[in-house]
C-alpha positions in Angstrom: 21.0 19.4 -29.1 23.4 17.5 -27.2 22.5 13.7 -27.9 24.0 12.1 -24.7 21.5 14.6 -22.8 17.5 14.6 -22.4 15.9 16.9 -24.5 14.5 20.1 -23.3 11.1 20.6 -24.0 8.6 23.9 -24.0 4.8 23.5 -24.4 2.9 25.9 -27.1 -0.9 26.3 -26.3 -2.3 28.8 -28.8 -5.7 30.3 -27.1 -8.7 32.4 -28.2 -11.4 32.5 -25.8 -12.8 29.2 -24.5 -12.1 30.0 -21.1 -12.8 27.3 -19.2 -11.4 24.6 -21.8 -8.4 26.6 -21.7 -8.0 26.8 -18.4 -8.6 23.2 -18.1 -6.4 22.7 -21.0 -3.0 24.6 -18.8 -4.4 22.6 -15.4 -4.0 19.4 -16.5 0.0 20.2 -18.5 1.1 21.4 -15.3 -0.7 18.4 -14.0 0.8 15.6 -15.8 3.7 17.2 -18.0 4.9 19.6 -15.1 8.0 17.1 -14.5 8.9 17.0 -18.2 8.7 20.3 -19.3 10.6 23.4 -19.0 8.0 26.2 -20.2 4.6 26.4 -21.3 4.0 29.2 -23.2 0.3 30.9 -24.0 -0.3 32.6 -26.9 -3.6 34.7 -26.2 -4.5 35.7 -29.8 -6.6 38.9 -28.8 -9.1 36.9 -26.6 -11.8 38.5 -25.1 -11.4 40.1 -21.1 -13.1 37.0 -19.2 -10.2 34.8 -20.9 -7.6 37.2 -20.3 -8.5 38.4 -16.8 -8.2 34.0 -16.4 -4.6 33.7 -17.7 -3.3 36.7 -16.3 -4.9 35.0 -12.7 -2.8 31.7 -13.3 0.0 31.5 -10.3 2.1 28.1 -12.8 5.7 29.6 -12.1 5.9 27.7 -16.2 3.6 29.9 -17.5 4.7 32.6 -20.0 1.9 34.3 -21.1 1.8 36.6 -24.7 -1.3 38.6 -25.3 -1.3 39.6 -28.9 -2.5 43.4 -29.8 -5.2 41.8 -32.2 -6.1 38.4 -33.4 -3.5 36.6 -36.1 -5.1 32.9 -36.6 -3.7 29.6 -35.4 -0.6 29.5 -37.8 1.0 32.7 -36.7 0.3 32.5 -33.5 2.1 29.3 -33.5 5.1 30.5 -35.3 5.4 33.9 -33.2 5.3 31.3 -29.8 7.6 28.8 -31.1 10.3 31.5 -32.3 10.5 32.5 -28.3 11.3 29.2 -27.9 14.9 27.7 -27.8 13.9 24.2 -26.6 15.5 20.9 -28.2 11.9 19.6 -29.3 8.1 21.7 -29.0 4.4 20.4 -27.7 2.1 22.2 -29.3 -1.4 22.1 -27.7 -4.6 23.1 -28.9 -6.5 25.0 -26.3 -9.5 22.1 -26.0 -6.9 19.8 -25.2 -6.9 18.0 -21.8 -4.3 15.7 -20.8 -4.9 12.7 -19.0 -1.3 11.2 -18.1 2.2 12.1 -18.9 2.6 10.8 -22.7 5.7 12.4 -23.3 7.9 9.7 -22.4 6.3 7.5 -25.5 6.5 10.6 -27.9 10.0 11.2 -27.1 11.2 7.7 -27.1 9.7 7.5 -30.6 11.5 10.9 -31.7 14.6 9.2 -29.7 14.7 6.1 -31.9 13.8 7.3 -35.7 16.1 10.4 -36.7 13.7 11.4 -39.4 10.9 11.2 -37.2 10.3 15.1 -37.7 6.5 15.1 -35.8 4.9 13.3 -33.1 0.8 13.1 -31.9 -1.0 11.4 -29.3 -3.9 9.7 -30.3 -6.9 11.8 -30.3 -9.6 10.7 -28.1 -10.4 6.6 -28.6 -10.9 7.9 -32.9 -8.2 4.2 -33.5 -7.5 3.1 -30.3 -9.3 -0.2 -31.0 -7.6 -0.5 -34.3 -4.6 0.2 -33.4 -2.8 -3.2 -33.5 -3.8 -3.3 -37.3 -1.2 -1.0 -38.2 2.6 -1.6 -38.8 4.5 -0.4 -35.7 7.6 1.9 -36.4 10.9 2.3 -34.4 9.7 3.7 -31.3 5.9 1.8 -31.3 4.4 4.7 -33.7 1.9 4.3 -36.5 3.1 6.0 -39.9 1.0 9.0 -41.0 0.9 11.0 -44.2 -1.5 13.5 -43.4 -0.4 15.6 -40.2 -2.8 17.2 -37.8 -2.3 20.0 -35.5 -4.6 19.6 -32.6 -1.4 18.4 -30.6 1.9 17.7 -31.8 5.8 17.0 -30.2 8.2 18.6 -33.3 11.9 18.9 -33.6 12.2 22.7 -33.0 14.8 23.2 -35.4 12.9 21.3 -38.0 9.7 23.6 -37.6 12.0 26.5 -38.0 13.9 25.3 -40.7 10.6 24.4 -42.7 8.9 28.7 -41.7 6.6 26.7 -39.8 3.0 27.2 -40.6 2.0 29.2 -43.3 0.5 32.4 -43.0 -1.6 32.2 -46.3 -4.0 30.0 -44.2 -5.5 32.8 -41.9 -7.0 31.9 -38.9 -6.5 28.1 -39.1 -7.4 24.6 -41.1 -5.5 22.7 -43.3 -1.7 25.0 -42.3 -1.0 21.8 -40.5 -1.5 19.4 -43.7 0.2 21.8 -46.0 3.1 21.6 -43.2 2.5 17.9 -43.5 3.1 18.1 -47.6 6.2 19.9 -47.4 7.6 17.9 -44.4 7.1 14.4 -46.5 8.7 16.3 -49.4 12.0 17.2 -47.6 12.3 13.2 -46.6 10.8 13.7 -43.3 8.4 11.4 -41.7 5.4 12.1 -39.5 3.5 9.7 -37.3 0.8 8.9 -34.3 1.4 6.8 -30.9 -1.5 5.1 -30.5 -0.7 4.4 -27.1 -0.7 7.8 -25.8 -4.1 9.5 -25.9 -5.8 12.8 -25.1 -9.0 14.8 -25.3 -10.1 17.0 -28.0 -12.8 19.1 -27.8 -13.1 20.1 -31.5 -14.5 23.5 -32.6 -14.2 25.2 -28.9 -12.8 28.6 -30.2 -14.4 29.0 -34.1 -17.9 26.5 -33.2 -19.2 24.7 -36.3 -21.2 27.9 -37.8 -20.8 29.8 -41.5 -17.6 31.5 -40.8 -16.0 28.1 -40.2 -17.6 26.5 -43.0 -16.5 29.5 -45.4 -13.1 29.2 -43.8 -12.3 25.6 -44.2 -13.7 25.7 -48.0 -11.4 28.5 -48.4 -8.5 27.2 -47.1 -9.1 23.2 -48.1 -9.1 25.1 -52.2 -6.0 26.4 -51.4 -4.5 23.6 -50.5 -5.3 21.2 -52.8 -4.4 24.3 -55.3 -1.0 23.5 -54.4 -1.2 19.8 -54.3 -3.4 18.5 -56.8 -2.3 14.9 -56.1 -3.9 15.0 -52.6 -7.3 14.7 -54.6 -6.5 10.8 -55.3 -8.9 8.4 -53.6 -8.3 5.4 -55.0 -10.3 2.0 -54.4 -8.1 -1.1 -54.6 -10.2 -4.2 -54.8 -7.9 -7.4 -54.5 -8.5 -11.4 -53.9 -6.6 -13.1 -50.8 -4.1 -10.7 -50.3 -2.3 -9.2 -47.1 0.3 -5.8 -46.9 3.3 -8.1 -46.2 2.7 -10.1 -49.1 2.3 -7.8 -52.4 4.5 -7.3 -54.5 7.1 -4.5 -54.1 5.5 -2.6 -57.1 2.1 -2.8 -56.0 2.7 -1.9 -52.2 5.1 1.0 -53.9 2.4 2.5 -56.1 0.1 2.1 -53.3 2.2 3.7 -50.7 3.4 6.7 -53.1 -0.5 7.7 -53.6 -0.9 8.0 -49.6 2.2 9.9 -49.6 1.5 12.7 -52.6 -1.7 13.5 -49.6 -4.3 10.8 -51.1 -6.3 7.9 -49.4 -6.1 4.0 -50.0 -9.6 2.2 -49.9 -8.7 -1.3 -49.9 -11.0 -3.9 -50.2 -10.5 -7.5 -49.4 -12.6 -10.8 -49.0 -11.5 -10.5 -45.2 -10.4 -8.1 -43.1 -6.8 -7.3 -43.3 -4.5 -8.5 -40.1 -1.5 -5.1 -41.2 -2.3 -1.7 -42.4 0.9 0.2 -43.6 -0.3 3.4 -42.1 -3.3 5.6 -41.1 -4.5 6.6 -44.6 -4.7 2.7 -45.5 -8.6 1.7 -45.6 -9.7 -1.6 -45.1 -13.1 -3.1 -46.2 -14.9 -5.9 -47.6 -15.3 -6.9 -51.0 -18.7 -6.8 -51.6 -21.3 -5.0 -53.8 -22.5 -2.8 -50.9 -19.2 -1.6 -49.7 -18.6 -0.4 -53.6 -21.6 1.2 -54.1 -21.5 2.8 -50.9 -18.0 3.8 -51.7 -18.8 5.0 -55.2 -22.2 7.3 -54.0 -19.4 8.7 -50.8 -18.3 12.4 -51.3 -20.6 13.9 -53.8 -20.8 17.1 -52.0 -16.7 16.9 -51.9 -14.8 16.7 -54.9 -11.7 15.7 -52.9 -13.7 12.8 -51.7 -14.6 11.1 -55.0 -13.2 8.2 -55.8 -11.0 8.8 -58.8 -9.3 5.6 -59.7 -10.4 2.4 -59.3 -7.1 -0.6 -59.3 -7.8 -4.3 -59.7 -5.5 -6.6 -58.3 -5.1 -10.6 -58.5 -7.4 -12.3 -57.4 -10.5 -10.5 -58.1 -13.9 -12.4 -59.1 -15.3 -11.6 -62.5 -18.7 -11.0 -61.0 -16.8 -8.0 -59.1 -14.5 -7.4 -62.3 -17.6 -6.7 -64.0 -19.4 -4.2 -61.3 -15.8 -2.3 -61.3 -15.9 -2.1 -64.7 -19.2 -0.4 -64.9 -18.7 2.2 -62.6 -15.4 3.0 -63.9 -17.2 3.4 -67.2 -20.2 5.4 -65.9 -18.3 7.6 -63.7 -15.2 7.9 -66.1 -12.7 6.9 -63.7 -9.3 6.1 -64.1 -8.6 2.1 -63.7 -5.7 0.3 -63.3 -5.2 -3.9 -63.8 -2.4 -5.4 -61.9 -1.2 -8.7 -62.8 0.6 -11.4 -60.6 4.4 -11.2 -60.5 
């Protein structure tokens, strides 16, 4: 890529069925991206004849349309799509996406301005728009993020490549972006979300919410945590007067490593914290419902359990105490930090 230039950029959109979300999905690229982007190319992963007698239909001179000879899953349609590419940087869409301005400008100034910025998303729907100026900004205005999601994403092309893009082990889709994620964060690159360019996701257009996607996403969640066992921590933090700026560097270090191995922070604090470090950084109060409530969560999910349970300065002894007891009755890890 030639650095004094603008980048050139090609759109993905990998499609089975959902005919009208896709077609709203390609309207509204050519839309709002049209003066941005070079090519948009479809994947049609062995869709059925209403959505391909749609595509083949579309007039967009951008369009390049694929139809695959039978269906391959998310991952490999990706991949195949991506390899046709030769773009500087790649937007991949999911096909129950609908764009509702031009956000490419933001995504590319933050890819622009952090050189190990491998992946960029828009924020999806309003899930943390109202939240969003608790979070550390990063060169560029993005929010840090440990746990990549694939619903829409701007990516360094030659990073993807590099990296075999998504894994084919995963099947039809779930969890190939956050094992993309894993080994992304392992080869020192960083991922993150612009909160202030949004979209609209219509989750579960193509595979709905039935068995099959319940069997699928079981499937491939064991698989992934099979290969990254730390991703399993959930750890509750329970501190005194205390704020992300001003821990200690070992502290914020040991809380920042867990987030990174794929884990989640719950931290909670006598008041609500003005800076979260990233988007797997929990905030609550400090306060005998919120551990209970915390302690009872994911019961059906081992991966949401709270495993560890760390006690930094400042804590109460009536709290000390409650801690104590579930950490004994739950056998939990738990950790006592003292004040530097």
């Amino acid at each position: 890529m030639n650095e004094t230039a603008a980048p050139i950029i090609d759109v993905v959109i990998p499609v089975y069925n959902a005919t009208e979300l896709t077609k709203r999905c390609i309207d509204s690229v050519v839309t709002y991206l049209g003066s941005s982007i070079r090519t948009v190319h479809i994947q049609d992963d062995a869709s059925g004849a209403e959505t391909r007698a749609m595509l083949d239909n579309l007039s967009y001179p951008q369009l390049h349309i694929y139809h695959a000879p039978e269906n391959q899953g998310y991952g490999k349609s990706v991949n195949e799509a991506v390899a046709r590419s030769n773009a500087d940087w790649v937007l991949v869409l999911n096909s129950d996406i609908e764009v509702l301005d031009n956000f490419l400008p933001l995504l590319c100034g933050a890819l622009a301005a952090d050189s190990k910025l491998a992946v960029i998303s828009p924020m999806e729907n309003d899930s943390q728009e109202t939240q969003a100026s608790r979070y550390v900004r990063q060169p560029g205005g993005y929010i840090s993020t440990y746990r990549f999601r694939g619903y829409a994403f701007l990516i360094r092309r030659a990073v993807f490549q590099t990296m075999g893009g998504f894994d084919a082990q995963f099947g039809r889709g779930y969890y190939e972006d956050t094992d993309l994620g894993r080994r992304l964060d392992q080869q020192g690159w960083r991922m993150g979300v612009h909160p202030d360019a949004a979209i609209r996701h219509e989750t579960g257009a193509s595979f709905g919410r039935g068995k099959a996607y319940r069997e699928l996403v079981q499937r491939n969640r064991s698989l992934y945590l099979s290969r990254y066992p730390l991703a399993r921590q959930n750890v509750l933090a329970v501190s005194g007067d205390a704020t992300w700026a001003g821990l200690s560097s070992r502290i914020a270090d040991s809380m920042e490593q867990v987030m990174r191995q794929g884990g989640r922070l719950h931290w909670l604090t006598p008041s609500p914290l003005p800076q979260l470090s990233c988007l797997q950084m929990r905030n609550g109060k400090a306060s005998f419902k919120t551990i209970v409530k915390l302690m009872l969560r994911g019961w059906s999910r081992e991966d949401k359990r709270i495993t560890a349970v760390w006690i930094l300065p400042g804590v109460p002894a009536g709290l000390r105490i409650l801690l104590a007891l579930f950490v004994q009755m739950y056998r939990l890890e738990m950790r006592e930090w003292q004040a530097d």
